[in-house]
Residue frames as qw, qx, qy, qz and C-alpha x, y, z in Angstrom:
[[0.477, 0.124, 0.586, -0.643, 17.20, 17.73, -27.55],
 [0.251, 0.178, 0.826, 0.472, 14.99, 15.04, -29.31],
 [0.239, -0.269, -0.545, -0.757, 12.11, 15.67, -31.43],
 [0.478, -0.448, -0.754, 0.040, 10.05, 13.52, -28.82],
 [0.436, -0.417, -0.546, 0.581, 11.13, 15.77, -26.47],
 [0.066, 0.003, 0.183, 0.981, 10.47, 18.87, -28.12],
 [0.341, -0.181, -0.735, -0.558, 7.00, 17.99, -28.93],
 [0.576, -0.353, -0.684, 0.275, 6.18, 17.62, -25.10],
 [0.209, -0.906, -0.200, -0.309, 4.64, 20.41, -22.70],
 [0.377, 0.619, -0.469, 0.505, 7.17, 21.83, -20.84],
 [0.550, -0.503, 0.346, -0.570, 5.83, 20.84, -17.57],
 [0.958, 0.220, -0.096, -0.158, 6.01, 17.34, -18.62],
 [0.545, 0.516, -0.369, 0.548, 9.75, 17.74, -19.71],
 [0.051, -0.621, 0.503, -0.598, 10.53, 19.16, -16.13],
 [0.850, -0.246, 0.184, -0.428, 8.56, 16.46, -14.27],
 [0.982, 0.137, -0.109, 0.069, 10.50, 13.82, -15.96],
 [0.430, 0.523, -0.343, 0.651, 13.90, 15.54, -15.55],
 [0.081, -0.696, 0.498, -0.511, 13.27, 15.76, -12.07],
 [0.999, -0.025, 0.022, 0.013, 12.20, 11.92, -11.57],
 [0.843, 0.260, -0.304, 0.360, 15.66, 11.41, -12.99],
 [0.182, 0.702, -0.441, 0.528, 17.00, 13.66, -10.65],
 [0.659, -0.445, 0.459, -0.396, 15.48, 11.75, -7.55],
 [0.959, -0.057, -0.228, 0.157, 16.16, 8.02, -9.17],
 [0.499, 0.755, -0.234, 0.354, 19.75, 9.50, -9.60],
 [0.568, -0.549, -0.548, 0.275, 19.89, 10.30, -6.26],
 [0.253, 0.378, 0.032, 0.890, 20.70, 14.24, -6.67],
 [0.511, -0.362, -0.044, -0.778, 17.39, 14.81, -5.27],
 [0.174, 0.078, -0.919, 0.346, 17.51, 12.63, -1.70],
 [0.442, -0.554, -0.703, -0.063, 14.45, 10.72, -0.31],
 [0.398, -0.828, -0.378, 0.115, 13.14, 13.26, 2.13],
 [0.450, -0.175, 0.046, 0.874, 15.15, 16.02, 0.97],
 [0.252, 0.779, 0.291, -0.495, 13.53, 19.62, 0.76],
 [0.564, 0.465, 0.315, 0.605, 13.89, 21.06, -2.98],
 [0.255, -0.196, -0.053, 0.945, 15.22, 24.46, -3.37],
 [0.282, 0.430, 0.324, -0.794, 12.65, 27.10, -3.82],
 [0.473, 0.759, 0.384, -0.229, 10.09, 27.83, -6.19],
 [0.125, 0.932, -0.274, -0.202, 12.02, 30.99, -7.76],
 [0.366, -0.616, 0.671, 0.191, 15.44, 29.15, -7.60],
 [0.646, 0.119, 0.753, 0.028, 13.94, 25.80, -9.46],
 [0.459, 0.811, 0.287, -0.223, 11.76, 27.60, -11.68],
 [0.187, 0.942, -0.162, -0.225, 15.13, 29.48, -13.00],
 [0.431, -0.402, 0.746, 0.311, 17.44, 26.57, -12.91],
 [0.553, 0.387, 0.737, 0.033, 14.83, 24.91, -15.45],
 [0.170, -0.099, 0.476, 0.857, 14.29, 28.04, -17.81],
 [0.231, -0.552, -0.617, -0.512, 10.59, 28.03, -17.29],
 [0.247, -0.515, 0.142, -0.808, 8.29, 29.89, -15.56],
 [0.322, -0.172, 0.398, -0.842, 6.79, 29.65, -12.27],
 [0.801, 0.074, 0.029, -0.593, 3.46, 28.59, -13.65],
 [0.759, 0.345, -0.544, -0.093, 5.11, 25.76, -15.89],
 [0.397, 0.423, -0.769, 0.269, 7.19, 24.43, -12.93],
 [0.574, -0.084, 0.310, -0.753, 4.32, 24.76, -10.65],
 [0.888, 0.155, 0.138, -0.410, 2.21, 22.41, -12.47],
 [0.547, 0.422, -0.722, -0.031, 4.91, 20.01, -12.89],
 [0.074, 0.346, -0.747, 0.562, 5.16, 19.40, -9.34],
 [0.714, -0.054, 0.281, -0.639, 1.31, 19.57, -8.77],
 [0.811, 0.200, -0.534, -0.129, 1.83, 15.99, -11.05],
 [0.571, 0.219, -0.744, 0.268, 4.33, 14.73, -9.04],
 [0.134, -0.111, 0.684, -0.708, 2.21, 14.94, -5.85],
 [0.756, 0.068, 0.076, -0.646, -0.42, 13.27, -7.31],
 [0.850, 0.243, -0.430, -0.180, 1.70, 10.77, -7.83],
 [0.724, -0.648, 0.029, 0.233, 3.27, 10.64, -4.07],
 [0.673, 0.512, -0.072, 0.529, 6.63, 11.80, -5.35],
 [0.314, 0.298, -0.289, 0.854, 6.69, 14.84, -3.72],
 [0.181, -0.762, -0.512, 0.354, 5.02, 16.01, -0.18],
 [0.013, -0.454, -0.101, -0.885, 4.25, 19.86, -0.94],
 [0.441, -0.516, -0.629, 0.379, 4.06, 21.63, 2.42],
 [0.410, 0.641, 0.086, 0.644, 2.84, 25.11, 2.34],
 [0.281, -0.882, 0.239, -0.293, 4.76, 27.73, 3.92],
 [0.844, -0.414, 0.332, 0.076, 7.05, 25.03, 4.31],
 [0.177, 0.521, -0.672, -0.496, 8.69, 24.05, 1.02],
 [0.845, 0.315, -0.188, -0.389, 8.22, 21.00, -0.89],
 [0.424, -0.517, 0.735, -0.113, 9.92, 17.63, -0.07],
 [0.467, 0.295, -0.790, -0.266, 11.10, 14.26, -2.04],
 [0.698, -0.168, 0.443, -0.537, 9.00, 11.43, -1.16],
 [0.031, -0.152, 0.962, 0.224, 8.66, 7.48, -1.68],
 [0.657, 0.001, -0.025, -0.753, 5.76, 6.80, -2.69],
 [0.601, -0.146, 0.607, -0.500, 3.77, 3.73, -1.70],
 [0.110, -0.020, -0.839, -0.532, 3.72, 0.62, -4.28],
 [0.623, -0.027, 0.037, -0.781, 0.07, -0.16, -4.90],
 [0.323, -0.111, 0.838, -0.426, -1.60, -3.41, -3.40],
 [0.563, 0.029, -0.623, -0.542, -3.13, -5.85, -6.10],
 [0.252, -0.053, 0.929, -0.265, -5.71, -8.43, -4.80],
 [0.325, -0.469, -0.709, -0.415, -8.95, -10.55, -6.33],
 [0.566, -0.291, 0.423, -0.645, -12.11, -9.90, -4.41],
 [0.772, 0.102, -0.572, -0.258, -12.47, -13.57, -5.14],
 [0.800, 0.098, -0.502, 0.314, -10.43, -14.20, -2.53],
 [0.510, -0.857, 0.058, -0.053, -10.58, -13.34, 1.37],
 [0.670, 0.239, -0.240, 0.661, -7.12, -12.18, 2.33],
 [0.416, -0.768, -0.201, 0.443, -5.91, -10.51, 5.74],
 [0.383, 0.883, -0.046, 0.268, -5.13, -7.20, 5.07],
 [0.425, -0.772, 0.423, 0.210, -1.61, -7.60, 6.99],
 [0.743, -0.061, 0.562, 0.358, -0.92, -10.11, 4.20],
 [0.557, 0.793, 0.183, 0.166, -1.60, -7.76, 1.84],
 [0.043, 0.976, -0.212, 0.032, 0.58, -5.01, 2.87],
 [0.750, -0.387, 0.519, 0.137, 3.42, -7.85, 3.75],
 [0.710, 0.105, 0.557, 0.418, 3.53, -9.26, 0.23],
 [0.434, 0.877, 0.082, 0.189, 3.99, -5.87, -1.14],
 [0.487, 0.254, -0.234, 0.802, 7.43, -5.62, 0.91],
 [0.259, -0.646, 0.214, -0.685, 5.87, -2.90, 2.93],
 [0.195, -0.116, -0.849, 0.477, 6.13, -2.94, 7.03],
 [0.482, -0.544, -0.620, -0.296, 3.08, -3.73, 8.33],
 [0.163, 0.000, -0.550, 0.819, 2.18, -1.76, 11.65],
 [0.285, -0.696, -0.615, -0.237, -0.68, -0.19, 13.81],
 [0.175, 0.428, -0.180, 0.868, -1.62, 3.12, 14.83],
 [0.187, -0.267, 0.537, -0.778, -4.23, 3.05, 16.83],
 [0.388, -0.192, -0.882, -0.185, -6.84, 0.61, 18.63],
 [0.313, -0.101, 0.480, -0.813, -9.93, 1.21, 20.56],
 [0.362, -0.195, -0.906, -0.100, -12.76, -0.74, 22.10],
 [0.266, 0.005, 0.336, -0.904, -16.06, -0.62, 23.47],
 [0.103, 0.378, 0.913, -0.112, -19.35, -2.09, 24.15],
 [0.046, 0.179, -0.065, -0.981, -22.44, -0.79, 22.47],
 [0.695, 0.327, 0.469, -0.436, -26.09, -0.91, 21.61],
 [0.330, 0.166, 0.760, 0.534, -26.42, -2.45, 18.17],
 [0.324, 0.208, -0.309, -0.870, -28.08, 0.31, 15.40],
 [0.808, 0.341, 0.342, -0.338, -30.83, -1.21, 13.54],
 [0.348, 0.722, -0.548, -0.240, -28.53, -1.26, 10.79],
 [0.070, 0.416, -0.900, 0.111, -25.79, -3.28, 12.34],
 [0.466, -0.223, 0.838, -0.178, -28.41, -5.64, 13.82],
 [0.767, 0.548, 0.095, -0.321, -30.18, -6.28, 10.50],
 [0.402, 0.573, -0.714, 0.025, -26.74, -7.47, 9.00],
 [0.033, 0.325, -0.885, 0.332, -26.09, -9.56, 12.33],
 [0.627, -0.323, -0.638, -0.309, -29.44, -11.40, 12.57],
 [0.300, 0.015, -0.598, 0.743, -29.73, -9.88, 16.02],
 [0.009, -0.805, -0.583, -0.104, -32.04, -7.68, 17.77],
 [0.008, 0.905, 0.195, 0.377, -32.10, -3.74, 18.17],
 [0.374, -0.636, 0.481, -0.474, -30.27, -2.09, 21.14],
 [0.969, -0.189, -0.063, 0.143, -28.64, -6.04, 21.65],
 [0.234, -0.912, 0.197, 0.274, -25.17, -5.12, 22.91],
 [0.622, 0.766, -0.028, 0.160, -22.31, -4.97, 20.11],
 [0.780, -0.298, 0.150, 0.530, -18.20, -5.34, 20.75],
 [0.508, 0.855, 0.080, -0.062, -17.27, -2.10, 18.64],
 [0.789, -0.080, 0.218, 0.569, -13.56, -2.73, 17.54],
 [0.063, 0.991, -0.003, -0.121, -11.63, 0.33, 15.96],
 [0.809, -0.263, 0.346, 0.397, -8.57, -0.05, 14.42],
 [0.500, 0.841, -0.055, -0.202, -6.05, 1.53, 12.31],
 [0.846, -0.302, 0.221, 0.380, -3.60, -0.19, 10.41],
 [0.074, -0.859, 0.280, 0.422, 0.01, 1.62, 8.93],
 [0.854, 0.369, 0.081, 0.357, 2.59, 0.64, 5.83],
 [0.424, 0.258, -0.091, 0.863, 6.07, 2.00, 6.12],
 [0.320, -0.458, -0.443, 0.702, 4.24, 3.96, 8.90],
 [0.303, -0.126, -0.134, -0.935, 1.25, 5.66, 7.21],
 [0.458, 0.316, 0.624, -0.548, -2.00, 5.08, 7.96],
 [0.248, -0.020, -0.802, -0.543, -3.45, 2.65, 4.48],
 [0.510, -0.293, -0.787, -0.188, -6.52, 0.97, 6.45],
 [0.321, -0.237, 0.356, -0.845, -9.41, 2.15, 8.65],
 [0.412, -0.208, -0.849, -0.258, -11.50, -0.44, 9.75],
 [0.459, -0.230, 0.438, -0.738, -14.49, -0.32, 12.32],
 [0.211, 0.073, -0.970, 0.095, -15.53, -4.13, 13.63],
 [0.582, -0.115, 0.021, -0.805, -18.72, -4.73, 14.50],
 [0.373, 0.029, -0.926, -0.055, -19.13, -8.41, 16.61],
 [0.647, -0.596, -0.188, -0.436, -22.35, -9.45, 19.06],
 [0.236, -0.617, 0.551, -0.510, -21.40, -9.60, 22.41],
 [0.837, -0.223, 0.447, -0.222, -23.02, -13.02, 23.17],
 [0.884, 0.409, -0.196, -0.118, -20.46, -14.24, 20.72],
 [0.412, 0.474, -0.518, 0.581, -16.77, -12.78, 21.72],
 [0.632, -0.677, -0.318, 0.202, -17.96, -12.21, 25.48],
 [0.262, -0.957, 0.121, -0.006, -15.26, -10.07, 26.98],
 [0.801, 0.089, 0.106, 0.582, -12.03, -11.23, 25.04],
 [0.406, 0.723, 0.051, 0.556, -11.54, -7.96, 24.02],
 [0.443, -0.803, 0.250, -0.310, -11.31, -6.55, 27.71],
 [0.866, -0.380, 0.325, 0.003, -8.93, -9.50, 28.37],
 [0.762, -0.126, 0.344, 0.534, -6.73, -9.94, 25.52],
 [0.152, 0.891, -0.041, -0.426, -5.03, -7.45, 23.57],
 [0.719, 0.602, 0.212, 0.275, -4.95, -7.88, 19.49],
 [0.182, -0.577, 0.602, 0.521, -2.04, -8.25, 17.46],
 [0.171, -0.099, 0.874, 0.445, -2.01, -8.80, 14.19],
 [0.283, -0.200, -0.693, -0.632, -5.21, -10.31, 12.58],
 [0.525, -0.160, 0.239, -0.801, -8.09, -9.85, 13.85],
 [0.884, -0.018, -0.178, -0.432, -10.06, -12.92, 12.31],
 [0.554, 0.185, -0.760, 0.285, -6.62, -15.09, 13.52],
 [0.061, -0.240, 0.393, -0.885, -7.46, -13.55, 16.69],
 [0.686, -0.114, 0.101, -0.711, -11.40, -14.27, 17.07],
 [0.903, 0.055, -0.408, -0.121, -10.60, -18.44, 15.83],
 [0.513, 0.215, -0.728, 0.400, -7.75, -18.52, 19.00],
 [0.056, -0.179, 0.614, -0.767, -9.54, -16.82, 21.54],
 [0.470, 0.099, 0.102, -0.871, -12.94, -17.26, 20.50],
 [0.339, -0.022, 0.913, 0.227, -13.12, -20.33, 18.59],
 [0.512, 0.709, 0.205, -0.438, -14.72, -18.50, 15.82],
 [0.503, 0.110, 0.625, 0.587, -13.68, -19.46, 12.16],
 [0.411, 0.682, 0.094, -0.597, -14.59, -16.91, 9.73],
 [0.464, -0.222, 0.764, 0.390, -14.25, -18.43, 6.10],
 [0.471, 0.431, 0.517, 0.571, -16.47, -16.60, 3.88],
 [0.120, 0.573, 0.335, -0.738, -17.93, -13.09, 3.71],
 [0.354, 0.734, 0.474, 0.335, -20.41, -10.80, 1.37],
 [0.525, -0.210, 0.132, 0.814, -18.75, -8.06, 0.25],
 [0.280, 0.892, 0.331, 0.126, -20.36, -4.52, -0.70],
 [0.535, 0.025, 0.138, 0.833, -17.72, -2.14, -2.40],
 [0.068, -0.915, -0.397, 0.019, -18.81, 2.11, -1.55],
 [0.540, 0.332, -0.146, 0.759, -17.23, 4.97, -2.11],
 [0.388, -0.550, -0.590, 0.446, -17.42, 6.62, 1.28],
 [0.047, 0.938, 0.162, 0.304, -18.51, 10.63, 1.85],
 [0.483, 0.598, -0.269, 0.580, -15.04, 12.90, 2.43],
 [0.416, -0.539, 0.239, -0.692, -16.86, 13.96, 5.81],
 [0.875, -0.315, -0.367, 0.021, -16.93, 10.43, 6.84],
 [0.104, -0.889, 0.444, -0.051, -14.61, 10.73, 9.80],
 [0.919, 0.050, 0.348, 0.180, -13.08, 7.21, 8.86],
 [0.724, 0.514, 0.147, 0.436, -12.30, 8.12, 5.52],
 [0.202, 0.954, 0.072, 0.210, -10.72, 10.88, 6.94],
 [0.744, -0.587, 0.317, 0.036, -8.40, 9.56, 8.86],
 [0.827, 0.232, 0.388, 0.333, -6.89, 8.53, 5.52],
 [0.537, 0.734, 0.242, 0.340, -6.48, 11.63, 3.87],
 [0.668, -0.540, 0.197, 0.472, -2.99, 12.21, 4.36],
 [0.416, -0.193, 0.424, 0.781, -2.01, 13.37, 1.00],
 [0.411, 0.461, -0.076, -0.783, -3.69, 15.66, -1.66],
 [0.499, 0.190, -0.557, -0.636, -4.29, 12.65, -4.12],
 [0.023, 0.133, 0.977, -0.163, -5.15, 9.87, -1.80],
 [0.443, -0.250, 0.112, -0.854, -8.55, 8.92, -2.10],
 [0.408, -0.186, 0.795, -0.409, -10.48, 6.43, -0.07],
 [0.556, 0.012, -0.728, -0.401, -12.91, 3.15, -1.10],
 [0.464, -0.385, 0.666, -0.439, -14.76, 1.44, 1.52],
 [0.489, -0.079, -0.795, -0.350, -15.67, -1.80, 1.49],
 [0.645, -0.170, 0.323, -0.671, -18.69, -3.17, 4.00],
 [0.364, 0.232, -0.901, 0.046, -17.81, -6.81, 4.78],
 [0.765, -0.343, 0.295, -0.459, -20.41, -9.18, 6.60],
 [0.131, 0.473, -0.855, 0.170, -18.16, -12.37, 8.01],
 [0.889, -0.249, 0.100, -0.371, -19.97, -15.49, 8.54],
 [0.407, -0.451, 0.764, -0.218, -18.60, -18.98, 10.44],
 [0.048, -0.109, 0.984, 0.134, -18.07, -22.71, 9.36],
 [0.149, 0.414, 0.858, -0.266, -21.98, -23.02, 9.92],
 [0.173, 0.443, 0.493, 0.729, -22.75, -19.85, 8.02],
 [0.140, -0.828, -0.449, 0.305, -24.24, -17.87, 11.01],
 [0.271, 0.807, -0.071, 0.520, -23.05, -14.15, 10.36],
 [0.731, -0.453, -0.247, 0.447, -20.33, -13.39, 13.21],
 [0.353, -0.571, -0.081, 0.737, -19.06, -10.06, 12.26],
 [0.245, 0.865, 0.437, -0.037, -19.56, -6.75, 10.54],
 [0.458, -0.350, 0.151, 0.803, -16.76, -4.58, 9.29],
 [0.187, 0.981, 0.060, -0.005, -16.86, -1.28, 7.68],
 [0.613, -0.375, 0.283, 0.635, -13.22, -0.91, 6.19],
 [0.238, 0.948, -0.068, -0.199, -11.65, 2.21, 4.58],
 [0.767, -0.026, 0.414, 0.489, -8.66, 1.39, 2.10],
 [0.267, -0.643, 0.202, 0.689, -6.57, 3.97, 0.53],
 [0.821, 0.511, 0.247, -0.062, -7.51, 3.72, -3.32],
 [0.371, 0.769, -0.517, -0.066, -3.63, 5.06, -4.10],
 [0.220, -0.311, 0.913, -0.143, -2.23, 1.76, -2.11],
 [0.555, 0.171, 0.810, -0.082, -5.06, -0.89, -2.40],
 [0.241, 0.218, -0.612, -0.721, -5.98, -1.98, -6.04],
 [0.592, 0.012, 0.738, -0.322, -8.70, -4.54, -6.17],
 [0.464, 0.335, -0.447, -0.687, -9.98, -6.58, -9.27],
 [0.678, 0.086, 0.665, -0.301, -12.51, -9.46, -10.50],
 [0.107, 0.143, 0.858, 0.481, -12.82, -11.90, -13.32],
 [0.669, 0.260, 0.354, -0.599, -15.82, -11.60, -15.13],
 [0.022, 0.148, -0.795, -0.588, -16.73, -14.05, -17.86],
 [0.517, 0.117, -0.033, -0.847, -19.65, -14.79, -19.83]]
């Protein structure tokens, strides 16, 4: 054994030794590991020590730990660089990481407008409000919560008539002949109790970012309102600054 390795907490030392055991393939993608006890003794440390190896490697998606279940090899999601410089559908994101792009669920519905929402939309009060709902999947999790927010005297009653695939904003410029082509962007880090963000939290280290997107048209009018939740272990985001 090297020095290097000597010199390393033992929990550390077992964490990495079982990495190599899943690249290896010894340890199969969605294979259950043998027990606690059983591991713990194969390794020559305790309990505790092998414990808190693992608790790493589920913070790092590695392993799903199910209790009363056992503990299971996992792939963990690459993570999903983009500028905020730069509007980009979030199906292209999840595309040009190689992941499959999918959708879990979609719901619609007509509603007063909040003061909020109509203070964003240059609107009035209790004017009525398309509320969109959407959630979208990678390799068939759930990365992206998004709630839509469009006036009614804009879309009329596409939404009751056609039924979205894919991009939304591709979606609003075929049916609608709406162009979206810039938005302000406010970046928030949503409360755990949101029930958005909760929809996300699928894994003991995922946690959630929102981001609070007003979408304006070729003419600059403001045409939609979005309120999107983005996994902060999958989406990465980052901006130049210079001086």
């Amino acid at each position: 054994m090297s020095k290097k390795t000597l010199d390393k907490p033992s929990y550390l030392v077992i964490k990495e030794q079982i990495e190599d055991m899943i690249t290896s393939g010894q340890l199969a993608i969605g294979g259950k590991l043998p027990s606690e006890m059983q591991m713990a003794k194969s390794f020559h440390v305790s309990r505790e020590t092998f414990r808190s190896a693992i608790k790493l490697l589920e913070q790092e998606g590695k392993v799903n730990v199910k209790h009363g279940v056992g503990t299971f090899v996992t792939t963990p999601l690459p993570n999903i660089d983009n500028s905020l410089e730069k509007l980009t559908k979030i199906g292209e994101l999840i595309q040009s990481a190689g992941l499959i792009e999918g959708e879990k669920k979609e719901y619609s519905d007509v509603v007063p407008a909040t003061r909020e929402w109509a203070d964003y939309l240059s609107i009035n009060e209790g004017e009525p409000i398309v509320q969109h709902e959407r959630i979208r999947t990678a390799n068939g999790e759930p990365v992206v919560c998004s709630l839509n927010l469009m006036p009614k005297s804009i879309v009329g009653n596409v939404f009751e008539q056609e039924e979205l695939h894919g991009s939304l904003t591709e979606f609003l410029e075929n049916n609608c002949h709406i162009r979206t082509v810039r938005s302000d962007t406010e970046l928030a880090v949503p409360l755990h109790i949101d029930r958005y963000c909760q929809k996300l939290l699928i894994h003991p280290h995922t946690t959630v970012m929102q981001m609070i997107q007003l979408h304006y048209d070729e003419l600059n009018r403001p045409v939609m309102l979005s309120y999107d939740y983005l996994r902060n272990d999958i989406f990465k985001f980052r901006i130049r600054r210079t001086r």
